[in-house]
C-alpha positions as CSV (number, residue, x, y, z in Angstrom):
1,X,-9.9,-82.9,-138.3
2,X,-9.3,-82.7,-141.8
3,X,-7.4,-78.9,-143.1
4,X,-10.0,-76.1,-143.9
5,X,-12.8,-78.0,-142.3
6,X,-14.7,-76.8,-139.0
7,X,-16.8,-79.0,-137.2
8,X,-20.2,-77.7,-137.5
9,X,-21.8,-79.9,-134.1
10,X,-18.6,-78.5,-131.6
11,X,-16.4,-80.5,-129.4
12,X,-16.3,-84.2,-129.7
13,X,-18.3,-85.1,-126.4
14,X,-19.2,-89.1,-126.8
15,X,-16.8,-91.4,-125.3
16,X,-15.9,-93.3,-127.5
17,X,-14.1,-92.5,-131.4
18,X,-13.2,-94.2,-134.2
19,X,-10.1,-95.0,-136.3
20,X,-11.8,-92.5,-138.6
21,X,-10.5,-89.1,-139.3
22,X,-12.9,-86.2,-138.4
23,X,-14.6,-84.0,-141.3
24,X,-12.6,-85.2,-143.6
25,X,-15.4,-84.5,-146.3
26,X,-17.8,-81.9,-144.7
27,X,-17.9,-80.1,-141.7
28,X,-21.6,-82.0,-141.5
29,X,-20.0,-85.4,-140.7
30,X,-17.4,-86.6,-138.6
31,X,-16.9,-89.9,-139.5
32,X,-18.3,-90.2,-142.9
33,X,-17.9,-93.8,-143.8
34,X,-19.3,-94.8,-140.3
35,X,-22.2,-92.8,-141.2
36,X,-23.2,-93.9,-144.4
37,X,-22.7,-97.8,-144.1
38,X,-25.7,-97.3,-141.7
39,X,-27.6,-97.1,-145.1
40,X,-27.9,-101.0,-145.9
41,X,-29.1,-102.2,-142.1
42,X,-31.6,-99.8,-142.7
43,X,-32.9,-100.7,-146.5
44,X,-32.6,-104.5,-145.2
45,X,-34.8,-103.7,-142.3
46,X,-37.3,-102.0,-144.8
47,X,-37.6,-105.0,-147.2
48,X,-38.0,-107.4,-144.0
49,X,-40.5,-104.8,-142.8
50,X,-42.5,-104.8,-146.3
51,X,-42.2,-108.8,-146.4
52,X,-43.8,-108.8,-142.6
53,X,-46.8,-106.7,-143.1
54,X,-47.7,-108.4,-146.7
55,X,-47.3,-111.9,-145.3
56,X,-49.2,-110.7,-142.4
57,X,-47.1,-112.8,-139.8
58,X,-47.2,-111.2,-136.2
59,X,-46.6,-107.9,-135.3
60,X,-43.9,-108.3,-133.5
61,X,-41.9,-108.6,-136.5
62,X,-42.6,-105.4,-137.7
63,X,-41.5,-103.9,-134.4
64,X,-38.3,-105.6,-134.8
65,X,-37.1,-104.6,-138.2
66,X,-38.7,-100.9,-137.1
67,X,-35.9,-101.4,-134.4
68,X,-33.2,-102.2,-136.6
69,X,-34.2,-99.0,-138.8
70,X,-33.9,-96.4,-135.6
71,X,-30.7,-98.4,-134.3
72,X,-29.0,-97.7,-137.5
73,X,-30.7,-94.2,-137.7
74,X,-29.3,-93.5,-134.3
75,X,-25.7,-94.7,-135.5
76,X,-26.0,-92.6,-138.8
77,X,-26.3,-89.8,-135.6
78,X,-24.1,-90.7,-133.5
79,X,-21.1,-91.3,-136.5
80,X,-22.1,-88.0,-138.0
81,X,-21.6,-86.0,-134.7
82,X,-19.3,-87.6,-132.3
83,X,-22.1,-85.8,-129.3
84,X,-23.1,-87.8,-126.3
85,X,-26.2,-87.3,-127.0
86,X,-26.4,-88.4,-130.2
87,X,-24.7,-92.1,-128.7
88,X,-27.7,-92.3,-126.6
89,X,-29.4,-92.6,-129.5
90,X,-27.2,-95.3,-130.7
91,X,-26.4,-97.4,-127.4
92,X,-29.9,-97.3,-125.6
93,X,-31.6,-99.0,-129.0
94,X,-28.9,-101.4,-129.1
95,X,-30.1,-102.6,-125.7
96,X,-33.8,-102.5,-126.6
97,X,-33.2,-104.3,-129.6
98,X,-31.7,-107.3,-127.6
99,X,-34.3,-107.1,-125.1
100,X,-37.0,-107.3,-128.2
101,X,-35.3,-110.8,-129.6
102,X,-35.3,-112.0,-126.0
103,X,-38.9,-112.0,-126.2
104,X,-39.2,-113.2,-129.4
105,X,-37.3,-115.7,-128.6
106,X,-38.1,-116.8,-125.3
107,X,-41.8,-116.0,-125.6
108,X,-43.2,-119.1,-126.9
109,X,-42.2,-121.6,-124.3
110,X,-43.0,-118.6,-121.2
111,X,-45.8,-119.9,-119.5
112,X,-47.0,-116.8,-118.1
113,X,-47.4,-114.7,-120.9
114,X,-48.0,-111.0,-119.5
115,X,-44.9,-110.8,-117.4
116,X,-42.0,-111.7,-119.7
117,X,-42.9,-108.2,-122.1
118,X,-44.0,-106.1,-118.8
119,X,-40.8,-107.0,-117.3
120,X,-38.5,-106.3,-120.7
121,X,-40.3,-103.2,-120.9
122,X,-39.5,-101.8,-117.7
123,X,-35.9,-103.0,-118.0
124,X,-35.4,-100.9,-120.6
125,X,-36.9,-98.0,-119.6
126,X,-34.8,-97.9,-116.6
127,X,-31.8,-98.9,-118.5
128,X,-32.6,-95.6,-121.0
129,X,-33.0,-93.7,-117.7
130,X,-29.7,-94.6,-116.3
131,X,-28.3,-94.4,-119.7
132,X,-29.5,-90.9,-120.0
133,X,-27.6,-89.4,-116.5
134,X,-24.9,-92.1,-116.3
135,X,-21.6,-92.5,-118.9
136,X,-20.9,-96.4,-118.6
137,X,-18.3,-96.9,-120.5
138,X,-16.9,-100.2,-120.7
139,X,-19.6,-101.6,-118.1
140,X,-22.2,-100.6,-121.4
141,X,-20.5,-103.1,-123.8
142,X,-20.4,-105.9,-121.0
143,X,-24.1,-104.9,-120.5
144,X,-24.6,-105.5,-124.0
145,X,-22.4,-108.3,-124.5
146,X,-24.2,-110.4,-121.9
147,X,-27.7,-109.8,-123.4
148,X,-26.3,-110.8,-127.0
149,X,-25.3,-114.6,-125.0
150,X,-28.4,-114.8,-123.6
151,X,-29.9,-115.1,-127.4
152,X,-27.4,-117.9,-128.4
153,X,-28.7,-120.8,-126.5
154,X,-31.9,-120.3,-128.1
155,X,-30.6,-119.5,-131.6
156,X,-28.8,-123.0,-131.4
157,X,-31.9,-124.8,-130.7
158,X,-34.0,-123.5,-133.4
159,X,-31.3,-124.2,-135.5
160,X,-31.6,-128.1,-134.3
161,X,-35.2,-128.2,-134.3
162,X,-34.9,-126.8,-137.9
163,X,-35.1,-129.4,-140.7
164,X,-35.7,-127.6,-143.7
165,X,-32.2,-126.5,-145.6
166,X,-32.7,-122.9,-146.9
167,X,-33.7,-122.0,-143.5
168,X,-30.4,-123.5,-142.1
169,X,-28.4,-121.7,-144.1
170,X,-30.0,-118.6,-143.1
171,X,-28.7,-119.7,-139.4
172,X,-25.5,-119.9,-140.9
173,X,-25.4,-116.5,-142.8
174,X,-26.5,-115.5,-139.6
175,X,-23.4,-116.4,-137.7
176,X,-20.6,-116.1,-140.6
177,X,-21.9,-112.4,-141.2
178,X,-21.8,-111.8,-137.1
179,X,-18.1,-113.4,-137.0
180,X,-16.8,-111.0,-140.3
181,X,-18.2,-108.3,-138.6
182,X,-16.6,-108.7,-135.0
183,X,-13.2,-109.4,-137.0
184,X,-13.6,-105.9,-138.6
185,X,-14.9,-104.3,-135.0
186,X,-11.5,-105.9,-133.5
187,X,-9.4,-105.2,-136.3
188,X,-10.8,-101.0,-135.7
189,X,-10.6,-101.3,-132.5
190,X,-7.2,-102.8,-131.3
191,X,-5.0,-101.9,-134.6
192,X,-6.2,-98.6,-134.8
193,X,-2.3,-96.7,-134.6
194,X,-1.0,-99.0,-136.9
195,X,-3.7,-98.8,-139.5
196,X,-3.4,-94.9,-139.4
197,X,0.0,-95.2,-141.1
198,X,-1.3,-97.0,-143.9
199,X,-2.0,-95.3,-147.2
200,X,-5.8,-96.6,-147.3
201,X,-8.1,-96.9,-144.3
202,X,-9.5,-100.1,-144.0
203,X,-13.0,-98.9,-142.2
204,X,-13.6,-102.0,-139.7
205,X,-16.2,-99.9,-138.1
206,X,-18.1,-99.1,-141.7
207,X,-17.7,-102.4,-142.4
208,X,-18.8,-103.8,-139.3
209,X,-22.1,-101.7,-139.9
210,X,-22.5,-103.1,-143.3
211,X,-22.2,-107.2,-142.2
212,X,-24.2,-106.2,-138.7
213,X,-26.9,-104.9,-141.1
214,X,-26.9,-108.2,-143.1
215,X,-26.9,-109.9,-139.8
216,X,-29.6,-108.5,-138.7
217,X,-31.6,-109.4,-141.9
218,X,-30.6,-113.0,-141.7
219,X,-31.5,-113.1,-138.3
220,X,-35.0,-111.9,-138.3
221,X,-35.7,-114.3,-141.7
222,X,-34.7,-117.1,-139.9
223,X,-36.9,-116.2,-137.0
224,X,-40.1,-115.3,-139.1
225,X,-39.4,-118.4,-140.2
226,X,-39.1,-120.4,-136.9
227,X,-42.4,-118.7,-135.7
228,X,-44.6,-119.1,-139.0
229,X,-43.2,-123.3,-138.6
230,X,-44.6,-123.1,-135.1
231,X,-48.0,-121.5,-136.3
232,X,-48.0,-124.3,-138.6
233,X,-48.0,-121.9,-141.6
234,X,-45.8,-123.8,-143.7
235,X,-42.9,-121.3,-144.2
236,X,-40.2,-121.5,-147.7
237,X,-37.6,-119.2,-147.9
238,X,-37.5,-118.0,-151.5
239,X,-35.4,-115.6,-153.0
240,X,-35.9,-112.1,-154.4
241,X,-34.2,-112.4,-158.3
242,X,-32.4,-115.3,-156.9
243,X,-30.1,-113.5,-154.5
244,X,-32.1,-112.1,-151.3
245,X,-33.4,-114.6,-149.1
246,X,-37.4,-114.1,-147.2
247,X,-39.8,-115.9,-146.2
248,X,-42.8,-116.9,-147.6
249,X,-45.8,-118.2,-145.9
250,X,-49.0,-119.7,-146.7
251,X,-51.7,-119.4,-143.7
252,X,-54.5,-121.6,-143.2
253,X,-58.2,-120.5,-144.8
254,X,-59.4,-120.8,-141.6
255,X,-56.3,-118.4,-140.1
């Protein structure tokens, strides 16, 4: 904790810190820089939310960039109090994030259409039950881990089945933005007492916030445009003043 500066929310009580120094620039935030790099995941989320509803592509889109807003809404939380609580409120969307781009997905070959969402639902409902009474730990982040594999194998074969060359790149956004970001969670994590000596803190974690929220963006792009290809809704990605990519559809009259 920085000199002359109280913690306003108590004790640290999550289980996990970061190679951040405490209320270093108000007794409102612990971890300042792990707070705000929150803020791009969650304007990203809102453009892909805007470009969702006005192309009118299928509601399960909205729901997932509306998940990547409360994820990085529960981080901002989480990084700004250093409370258990508060990392509930970061961990358990994590999870039902995953379990949301399962379905997405996984959903369009599953022949029997009502179990696969009945069955993620009650997952994570249990899962934010046992969250709730139960500290994991390290068994969390091999939870989490584990549901972030299952998504590859599908990933990959959209990206095969994929001919078009701006959507392809977004695949590839996708994982160089996911790679950065692990080097920078790594980098926090393991040269945490060596980084602390230097004159200027690096911020992995800030930055792994900032490429996870790009990587999230490319990510559902590339999956809007998957599904709008499958609906046979001719999907181009276009850029917004030539720099941010979205999709842009163009449905049937009779759709």
């Amino acid at each position: 904790m920085a000199d002359g500066l109280s913690s306003f929310w108590g004790p640290v009580t999550s289980t996990t810190e970061w190679c951040e120094k405490n209320y270093v620039y108000s007794s409102y935030i612990a971890e300042f820089y792990n707070t705000i790099s929150n803020i791009p995941g969650i304007l990203l989320a809102l453009i892909g939310l805007i470009n969702s509803l006005r192309q009118r592509l299928e509601k399960r889109f909205s729901v997932l960039h509306v998940s990547n807003m409360i994820l990085a809404i529960g981080s901002m939380l989480y990084h700004a109090t250093l409370q258990h609580v508060q990392q509930q409120s970061d961990e358990t969307p994590m999870v039902w994030e995953m379990l949301l781009y399962i379905y997405i997905l996984y959903s369009p070959d599953w022949h029997y259409r009502s179990t696969m969402p009945t069955f993620l639902f009650l997952y994570g409902a249990v899962f934010a039950v046992l969250h709730s009474q139960v500290r994991f730990g390290i068994g969390f982040k091999m939870h989490y881990v584990i549901l972030c594999l299952l998504c590859i194998p599908r990933m990959y074969k959209y990206y095969i089945y994929t001919q078009d060359a701006a959507a392809k790149r977004l695949a590839k956004l996708y994982v160089a933005t996911l790679f950065l970001g692990t080097l920078c969670w790594l980098f926090d994590r393991v040269l945490c007492e060596e980084m602390s000596r230097w004159p200027i803190n690096l911020q992995g974690h800030a930055m792994w916030h900032v490429f996870m929220g790009f990587n999230s963006y490319f990510a559902n792009t590339f999956l809007m445009f998957c599904r709008a290809q499958q609906r046979g809704w001719g999907p181009k990605v276009v850029h917004f003043m030539g720099v941010l990519p979205y999709v842009k559809i163009e449905k049937p009259k009779t759709q």
